[in-house]
C-alpha positions as a Markdown table, in Angstrom:
| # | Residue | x | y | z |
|---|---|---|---|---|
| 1 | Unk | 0.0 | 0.0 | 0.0 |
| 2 | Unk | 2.7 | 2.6 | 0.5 |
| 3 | Unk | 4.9 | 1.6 | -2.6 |
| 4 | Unk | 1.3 | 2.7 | -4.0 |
| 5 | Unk | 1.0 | 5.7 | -2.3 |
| 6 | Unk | 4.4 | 6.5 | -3.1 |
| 7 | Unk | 4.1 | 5.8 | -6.9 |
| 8 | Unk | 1.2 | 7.6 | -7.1 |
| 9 | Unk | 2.4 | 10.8 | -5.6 |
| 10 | Unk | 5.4 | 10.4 | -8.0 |
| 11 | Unk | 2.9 | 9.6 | -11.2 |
| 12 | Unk | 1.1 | 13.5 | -9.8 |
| 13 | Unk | 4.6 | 15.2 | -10.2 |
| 14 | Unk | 5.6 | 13.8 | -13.3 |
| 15 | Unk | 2.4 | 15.4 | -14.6 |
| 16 | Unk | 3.0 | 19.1 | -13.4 |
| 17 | Unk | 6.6 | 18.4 | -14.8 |
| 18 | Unk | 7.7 | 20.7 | -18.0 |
| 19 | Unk | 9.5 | 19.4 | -21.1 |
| 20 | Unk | 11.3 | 21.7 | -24.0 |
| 21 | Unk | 12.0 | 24.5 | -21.9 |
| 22 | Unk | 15.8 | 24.3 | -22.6 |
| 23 | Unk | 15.6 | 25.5 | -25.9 |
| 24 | Unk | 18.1 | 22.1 | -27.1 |
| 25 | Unk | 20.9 | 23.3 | -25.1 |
| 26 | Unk | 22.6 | 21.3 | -23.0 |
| 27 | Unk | 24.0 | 23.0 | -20.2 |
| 28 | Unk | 27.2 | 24.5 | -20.8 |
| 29 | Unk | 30.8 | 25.5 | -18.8 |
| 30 | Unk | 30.1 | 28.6 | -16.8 |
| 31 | Unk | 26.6 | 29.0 | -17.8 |
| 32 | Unk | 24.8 | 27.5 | -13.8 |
| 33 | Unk | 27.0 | 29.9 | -11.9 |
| 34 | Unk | 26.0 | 32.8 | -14.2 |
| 35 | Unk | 23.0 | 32.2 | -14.0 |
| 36 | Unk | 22.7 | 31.7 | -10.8 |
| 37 | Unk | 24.9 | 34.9 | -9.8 |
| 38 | Unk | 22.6 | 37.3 | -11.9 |
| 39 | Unk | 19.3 | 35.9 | -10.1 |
| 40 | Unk | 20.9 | 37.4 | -6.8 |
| 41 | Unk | 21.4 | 41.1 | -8.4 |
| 42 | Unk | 18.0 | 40.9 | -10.2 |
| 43 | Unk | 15.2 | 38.3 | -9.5 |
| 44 | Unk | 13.7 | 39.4 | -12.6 |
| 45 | Unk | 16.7 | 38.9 | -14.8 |
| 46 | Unk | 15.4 | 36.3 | -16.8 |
| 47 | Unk | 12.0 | 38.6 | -18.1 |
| 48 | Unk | 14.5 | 41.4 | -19.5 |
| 49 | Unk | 15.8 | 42.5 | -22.4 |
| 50 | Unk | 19.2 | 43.3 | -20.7 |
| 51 | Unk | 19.3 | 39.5 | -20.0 |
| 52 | Unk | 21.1 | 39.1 | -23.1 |
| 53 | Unk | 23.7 | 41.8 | -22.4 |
| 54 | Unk | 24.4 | 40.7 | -18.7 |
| 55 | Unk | 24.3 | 37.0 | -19.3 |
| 56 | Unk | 26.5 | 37.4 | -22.8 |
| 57 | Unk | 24.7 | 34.7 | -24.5 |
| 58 | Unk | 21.8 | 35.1 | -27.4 |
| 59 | Unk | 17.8 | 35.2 | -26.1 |
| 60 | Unk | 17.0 | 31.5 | -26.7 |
| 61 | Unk | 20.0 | 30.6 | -24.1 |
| 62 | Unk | 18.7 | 33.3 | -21.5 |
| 63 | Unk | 15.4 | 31.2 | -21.7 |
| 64 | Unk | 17.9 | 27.7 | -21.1 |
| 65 | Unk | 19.7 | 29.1 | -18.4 |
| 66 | Unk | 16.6 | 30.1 | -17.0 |
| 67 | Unk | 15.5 | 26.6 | -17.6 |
| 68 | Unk | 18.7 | 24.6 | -16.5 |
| 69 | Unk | 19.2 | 26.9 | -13.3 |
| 70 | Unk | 15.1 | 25.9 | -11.8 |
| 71 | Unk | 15.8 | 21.8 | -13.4 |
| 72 | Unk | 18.9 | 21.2 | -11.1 |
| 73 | Unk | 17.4 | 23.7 | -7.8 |
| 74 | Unk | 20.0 | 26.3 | -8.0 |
| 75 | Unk | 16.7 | 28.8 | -8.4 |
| 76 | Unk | 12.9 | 28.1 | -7.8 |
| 77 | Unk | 10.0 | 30.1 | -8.9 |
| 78 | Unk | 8.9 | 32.5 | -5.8 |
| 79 | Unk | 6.1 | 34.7 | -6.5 |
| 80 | Unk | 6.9 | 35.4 | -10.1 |
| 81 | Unk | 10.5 | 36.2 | -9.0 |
| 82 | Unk | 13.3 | 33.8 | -9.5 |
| 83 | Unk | 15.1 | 33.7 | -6.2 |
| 84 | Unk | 18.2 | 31.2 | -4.8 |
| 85 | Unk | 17.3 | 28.6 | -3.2 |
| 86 | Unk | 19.4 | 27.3 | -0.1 |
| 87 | Unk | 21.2 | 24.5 | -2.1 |
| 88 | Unk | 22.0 | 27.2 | -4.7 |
| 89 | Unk | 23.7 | 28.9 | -2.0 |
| 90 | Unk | 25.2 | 26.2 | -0.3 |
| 91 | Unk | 26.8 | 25.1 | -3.4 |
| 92 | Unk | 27.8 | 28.2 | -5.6 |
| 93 | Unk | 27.8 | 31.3 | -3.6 |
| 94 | Unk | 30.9 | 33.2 | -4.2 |
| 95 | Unk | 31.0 | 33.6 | -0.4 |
| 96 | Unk | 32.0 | 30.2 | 1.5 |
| 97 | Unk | 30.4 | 28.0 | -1.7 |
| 98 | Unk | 31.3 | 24.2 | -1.5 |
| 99 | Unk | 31.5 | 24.0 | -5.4 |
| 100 | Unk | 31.5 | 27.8 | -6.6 |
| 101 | Unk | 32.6 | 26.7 | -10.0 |
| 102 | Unk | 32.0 | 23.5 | -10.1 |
| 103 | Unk | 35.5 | 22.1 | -10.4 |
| 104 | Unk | 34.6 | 19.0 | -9.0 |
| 105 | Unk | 33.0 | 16.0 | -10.8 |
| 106 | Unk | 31.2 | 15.5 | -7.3 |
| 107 | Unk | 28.9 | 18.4 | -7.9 |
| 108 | Unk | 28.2 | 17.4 | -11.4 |
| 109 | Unk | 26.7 | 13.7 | -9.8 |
| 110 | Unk | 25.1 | 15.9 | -7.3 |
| 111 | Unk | 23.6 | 18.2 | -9.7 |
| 112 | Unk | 22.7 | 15.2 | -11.7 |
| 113 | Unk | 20.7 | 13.8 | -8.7 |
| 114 | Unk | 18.9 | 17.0 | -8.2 |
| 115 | Unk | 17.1 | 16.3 | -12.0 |
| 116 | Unk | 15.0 | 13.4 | -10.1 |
| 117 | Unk | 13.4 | 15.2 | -6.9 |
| 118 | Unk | 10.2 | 17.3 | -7.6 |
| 119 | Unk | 9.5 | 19.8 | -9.4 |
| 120 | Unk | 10.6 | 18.4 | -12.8 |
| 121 | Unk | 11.6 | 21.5 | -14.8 |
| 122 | Unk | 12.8 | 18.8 | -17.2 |
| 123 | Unk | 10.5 | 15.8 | -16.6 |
| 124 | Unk | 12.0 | 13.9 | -20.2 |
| 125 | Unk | 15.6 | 13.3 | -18.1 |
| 126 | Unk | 13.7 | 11.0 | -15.0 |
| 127 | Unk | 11.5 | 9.6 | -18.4 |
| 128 | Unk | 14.4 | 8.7 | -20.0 |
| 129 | Unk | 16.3 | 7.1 | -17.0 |
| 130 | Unk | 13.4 | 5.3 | -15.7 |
| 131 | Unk | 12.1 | 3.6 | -18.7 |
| 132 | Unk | 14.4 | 3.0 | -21.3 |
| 133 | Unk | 15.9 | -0.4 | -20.4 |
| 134 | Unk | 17.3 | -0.9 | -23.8 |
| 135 | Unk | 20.9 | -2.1 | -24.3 |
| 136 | Unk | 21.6 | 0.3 | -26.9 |
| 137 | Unk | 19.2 | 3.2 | -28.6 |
| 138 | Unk | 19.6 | 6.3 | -30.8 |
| 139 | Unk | 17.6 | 9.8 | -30.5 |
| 140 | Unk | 14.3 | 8.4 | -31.9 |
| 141 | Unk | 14.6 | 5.5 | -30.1 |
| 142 | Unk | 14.8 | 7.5 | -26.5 |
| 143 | Unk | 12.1 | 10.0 | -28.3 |
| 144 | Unk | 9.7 | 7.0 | -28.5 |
| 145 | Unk | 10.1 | 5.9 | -25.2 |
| 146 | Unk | 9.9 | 9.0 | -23.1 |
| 147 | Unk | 7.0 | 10.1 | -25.5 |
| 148 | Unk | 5.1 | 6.9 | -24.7 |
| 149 | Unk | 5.8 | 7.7 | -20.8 |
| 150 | Unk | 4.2 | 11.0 | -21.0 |
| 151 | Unk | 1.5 | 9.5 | -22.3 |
| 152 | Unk | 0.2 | 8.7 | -19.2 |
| 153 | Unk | -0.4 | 12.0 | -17.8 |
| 154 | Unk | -2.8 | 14.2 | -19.7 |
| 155 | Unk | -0.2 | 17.3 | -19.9 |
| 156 | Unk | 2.1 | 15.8 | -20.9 |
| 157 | Unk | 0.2 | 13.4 | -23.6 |
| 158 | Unk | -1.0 | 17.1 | -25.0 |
| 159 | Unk | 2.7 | 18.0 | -25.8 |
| 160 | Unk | 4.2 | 18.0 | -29.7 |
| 161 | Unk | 5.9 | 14.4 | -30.4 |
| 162 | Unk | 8.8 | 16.8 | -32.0 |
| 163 | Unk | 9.1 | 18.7 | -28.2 |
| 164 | Unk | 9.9 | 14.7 | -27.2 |
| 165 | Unk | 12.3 | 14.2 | -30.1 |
| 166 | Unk | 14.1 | 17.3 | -28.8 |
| 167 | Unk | 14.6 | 16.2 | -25.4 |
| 168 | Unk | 15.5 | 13.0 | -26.8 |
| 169 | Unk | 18.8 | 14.6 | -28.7 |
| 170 | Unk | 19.4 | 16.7 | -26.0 |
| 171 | Unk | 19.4 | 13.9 | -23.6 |
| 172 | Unk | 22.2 | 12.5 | -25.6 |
| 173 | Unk | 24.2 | 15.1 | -26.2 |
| 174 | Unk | 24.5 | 16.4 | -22.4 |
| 175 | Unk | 26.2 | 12.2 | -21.7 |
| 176 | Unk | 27.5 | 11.3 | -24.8 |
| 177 | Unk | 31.4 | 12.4 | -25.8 |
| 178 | Unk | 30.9 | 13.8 | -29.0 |
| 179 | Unk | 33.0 | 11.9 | -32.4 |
| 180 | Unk | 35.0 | 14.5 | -33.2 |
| 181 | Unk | 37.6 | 15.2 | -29.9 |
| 182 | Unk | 38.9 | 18.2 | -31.9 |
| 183 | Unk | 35.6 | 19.8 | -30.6 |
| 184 | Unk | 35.3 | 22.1 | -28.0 |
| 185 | Unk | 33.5 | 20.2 | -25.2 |
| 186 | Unk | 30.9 | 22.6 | -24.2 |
| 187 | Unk | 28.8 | 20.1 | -21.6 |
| 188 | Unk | 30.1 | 19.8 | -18.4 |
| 189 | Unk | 28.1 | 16.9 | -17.5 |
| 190 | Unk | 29.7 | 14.8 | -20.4 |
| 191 | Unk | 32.8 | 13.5 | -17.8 |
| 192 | Unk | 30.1 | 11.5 | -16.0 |
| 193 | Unk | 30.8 | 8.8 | -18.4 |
| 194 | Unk | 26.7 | 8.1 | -18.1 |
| 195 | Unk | 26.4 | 7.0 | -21.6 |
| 196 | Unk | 28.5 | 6.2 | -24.4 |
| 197 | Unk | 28.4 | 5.2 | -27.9 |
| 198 | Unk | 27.5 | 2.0 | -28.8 |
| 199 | Unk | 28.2 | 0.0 | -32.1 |
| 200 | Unk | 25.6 | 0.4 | -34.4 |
| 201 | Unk | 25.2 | 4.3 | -36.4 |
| 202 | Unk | 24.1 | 7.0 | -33.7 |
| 203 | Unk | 23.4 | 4.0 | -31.5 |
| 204 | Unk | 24.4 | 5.2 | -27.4 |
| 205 | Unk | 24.2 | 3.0 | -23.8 |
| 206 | Unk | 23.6 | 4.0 | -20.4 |
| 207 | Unk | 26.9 | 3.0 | -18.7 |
| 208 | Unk | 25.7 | 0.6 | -16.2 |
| 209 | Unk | 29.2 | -0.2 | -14.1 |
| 210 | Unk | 30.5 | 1.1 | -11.5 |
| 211 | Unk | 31.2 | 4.9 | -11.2 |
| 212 | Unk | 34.8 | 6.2 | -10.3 |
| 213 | Unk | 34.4 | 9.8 | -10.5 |
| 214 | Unk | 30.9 | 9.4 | -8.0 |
| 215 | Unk | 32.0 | 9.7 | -4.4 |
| 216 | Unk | 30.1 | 7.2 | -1.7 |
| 217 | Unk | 29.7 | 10.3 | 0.4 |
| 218 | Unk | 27.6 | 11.8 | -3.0 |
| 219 | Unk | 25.7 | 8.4 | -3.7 |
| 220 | Unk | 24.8 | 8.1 | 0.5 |
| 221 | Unk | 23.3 | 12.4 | 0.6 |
| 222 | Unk | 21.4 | 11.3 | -2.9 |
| 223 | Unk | 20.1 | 8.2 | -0.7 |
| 224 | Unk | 19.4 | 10.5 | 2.0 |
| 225 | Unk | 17.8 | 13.3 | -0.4 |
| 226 | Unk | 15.6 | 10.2 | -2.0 |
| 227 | Unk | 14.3 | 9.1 | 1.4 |
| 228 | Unk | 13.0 | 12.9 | 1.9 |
| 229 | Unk | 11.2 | 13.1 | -1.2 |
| 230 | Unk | 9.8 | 9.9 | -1.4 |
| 231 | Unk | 9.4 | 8.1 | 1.6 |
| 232 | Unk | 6.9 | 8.8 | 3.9 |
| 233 | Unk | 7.9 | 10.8 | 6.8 |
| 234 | Unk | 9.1 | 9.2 | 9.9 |
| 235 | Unk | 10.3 | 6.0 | 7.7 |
| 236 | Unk | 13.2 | 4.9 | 9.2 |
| 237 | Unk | 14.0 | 1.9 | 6.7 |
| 238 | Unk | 14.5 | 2.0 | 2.8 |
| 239 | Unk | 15.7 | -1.3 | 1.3 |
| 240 | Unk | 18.5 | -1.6 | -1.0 |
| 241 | Unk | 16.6 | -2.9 | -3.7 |
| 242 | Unk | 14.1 | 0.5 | -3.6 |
| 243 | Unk | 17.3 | 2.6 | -3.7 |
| 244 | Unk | 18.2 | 0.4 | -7.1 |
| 245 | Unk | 15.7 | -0.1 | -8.4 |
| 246 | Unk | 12.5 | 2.3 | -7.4 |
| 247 | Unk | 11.1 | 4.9 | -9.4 |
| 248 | Unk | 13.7 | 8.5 | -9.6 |
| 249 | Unk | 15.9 | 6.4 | -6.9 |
| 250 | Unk | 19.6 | 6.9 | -7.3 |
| 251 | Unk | 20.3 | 3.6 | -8.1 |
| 252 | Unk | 18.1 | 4.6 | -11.9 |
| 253 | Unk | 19.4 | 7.9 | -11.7 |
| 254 | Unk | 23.2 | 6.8 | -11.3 |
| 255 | Unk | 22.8 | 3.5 | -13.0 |
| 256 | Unk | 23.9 | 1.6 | -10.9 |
| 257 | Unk | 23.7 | -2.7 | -10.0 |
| 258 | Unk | 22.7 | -3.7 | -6.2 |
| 259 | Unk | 26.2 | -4.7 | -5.6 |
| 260 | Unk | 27.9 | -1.9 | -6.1 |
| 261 | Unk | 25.5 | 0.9 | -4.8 |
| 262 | Unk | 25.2 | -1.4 | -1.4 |
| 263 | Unk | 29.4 | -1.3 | -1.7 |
| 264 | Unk | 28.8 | 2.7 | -1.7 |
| 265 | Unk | 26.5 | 2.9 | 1.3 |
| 266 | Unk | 28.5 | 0.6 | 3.0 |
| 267 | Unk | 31.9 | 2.8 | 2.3 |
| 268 | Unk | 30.1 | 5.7 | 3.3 |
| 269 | Unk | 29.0 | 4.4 | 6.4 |
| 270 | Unk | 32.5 | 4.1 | 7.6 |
| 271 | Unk | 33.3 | 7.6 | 8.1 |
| 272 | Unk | 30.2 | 8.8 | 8.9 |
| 273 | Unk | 27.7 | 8.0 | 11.9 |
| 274 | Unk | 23.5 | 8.4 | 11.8 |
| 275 | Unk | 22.4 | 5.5 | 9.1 |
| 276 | Unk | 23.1 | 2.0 | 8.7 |
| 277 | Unk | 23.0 | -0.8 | 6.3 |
| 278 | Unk | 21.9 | -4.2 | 7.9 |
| 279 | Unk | 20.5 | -7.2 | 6.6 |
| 280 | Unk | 17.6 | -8.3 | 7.7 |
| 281 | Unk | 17.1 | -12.3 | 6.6 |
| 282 | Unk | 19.5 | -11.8 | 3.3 |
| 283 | Unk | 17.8 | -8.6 | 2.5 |
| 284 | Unk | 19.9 | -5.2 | 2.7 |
| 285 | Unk | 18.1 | -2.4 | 4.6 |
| 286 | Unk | 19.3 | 1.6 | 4.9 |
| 287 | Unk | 18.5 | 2.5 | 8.7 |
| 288 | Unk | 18.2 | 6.5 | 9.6 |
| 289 | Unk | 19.0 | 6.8 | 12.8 |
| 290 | Unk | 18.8 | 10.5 | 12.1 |
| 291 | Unk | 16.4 | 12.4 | 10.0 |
| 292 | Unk | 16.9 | 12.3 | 6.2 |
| 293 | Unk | 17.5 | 15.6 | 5.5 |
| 294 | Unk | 19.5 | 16.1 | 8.5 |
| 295 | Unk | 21.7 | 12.7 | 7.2 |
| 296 | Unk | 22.0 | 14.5 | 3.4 |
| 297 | Unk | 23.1 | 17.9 | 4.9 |
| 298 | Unk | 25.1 | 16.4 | 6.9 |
| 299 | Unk | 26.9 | 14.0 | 4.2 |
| 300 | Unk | 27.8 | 17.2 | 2.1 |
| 301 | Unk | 29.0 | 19.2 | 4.8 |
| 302 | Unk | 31.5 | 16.4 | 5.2 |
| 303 | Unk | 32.2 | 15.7 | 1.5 |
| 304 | Unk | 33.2 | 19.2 | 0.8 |
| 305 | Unk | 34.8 | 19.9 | 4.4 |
| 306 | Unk | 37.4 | 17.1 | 3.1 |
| 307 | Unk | 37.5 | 17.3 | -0.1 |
């Protein structure tokens, strides 16, 4: 009855969730902390003209930065102001920042993570990651997929099969290294290693192994973050299995098998106290003994305190 509940609640934000609103950009080096930066001089920043003079880029990337900075929670809508939101702060203020300028692959898995909590600004990426299991797939393949998802929830099953096929591309293009090395790489997220090509013309995979750039410290506050969002409150218990294999969990979002996300969990748990991972009758649990959100606060205070 919960795993109901709990599906349910995630079917009702994957329909309030937007799609397109990047403009087919992926997001590019420099562009979240600019972004984010000119939000704090002018919460309007995004509705002017001058937009395009104080961000440097062309209109149609004002409107993706707009869109990239609300899809990973630097921003959030407040009021019809865009305004910072704590975990913008915590991460890329100029002033005591972890991550300023996001010179760590860390932040990039943690930004990464942030595309799978509510509200989806970008609602094709958890589509995408959730429901293609094929071993490999081009754009129109992923298009076809996430398109059929949306189907499912009335606003999205009234959106163009072309605003799909866009998403789809884009998807790829934000993971995929692209042919030609002599090209300027201009998305960040590509070093994730995520997805790569595959053999076969245009033809990609999700990178299913195991993660060396993705810190166990990361993994555990996305664990932590998921239990917040999802679970309902006062759970103290997750299994492993939901963390793998559950709807937006990080074990979809990461792409990750059992073995090595429980290996995560377990190295995290060594230098950090207030969560364990038991088994209970050959079954692998995640036990809060603190609040969630207290545990994930607490995980990247001490990530980026040792880092």
């Amino acid at each position: 009855m919960a795993m109901d509940k709990q599906r349910a609640r995630i079917d009702e934000l994957f329909a309030q969730g937007g799609l397109g609103r990047h403009e087919t950009f992926t997001p590019r080096y420099g562009w979240l902390k600019k972004g984010f930066d000119a939000v704090a001089r002018d919460p309007n920043v995004f509705k002017k003209d001058e937009a395009i003079v104080e961000l440097g880029v062309g209109k149609n990337m004002v409107r993706s930065i707009r869109s990239w900075c609300l899809a990973f929670k630097l921003v959030k809508s407040d009021g019809g102001n865009i305004v910072q939101t704590d975990f913008g702060k915590s991460l890329l203020s100029s002033n005591g920042g972890w991550d300023p300028y996001l010179e760590d692959d860390a932040s990039l898995w943690l930004l990464h993570w942030q595309l799978f909590i509510p509200p989806f600004e970008a609602v094709s990426w958890p589509l995408a990651f959730n429901y293609c299991n094929l071993l490999s797939f081009d754009s129109r393949e992923l298009s076809k997929i996430i398109y059929n998802a949306g189907q499912t929830y009335p606003s999205l099953a009234r959106i163009s099969p072309k605003t799909y096929q866009r998403d789809a591309s884009c998807i790829i293009k934000m993971y995929v290294d692209p042919e030609n090395k002599d090209l300027e790489i201009e998305c960040p997220f590509m070093q994730l290693g995520l997805m790569h090509k595959a053999e076969g013309k245009n033809q990609v995979s999700f990178n299913t192994a195991f993660k060396p750039t993705l810190p166990p410290s990361i993994f555990a506050a996305a664990c932590f973050s998921y239990a917040m969002h999802y679970l309902p409150k006062g759970q103290k218990t997750v299994s492993l299995q939901q963390l793998v294999f559950g709807i937006n969990s990080p074990g979809v979002a990461y792409k990750l098998p059992e073995t090595e996300a429980g290996q995560y969990l377990n190295d995290a748990s060594k230098s950090m106290k207030g969560f364990r991972l038991v088994d209970v009758l050959g079954n692998m649990q995640l036990h809060f003994d603190e609040p969630p959100k207290q545990l994930c606060l607490k995980a990247l205070k001490k990530f980026y305190r040792e880092r």
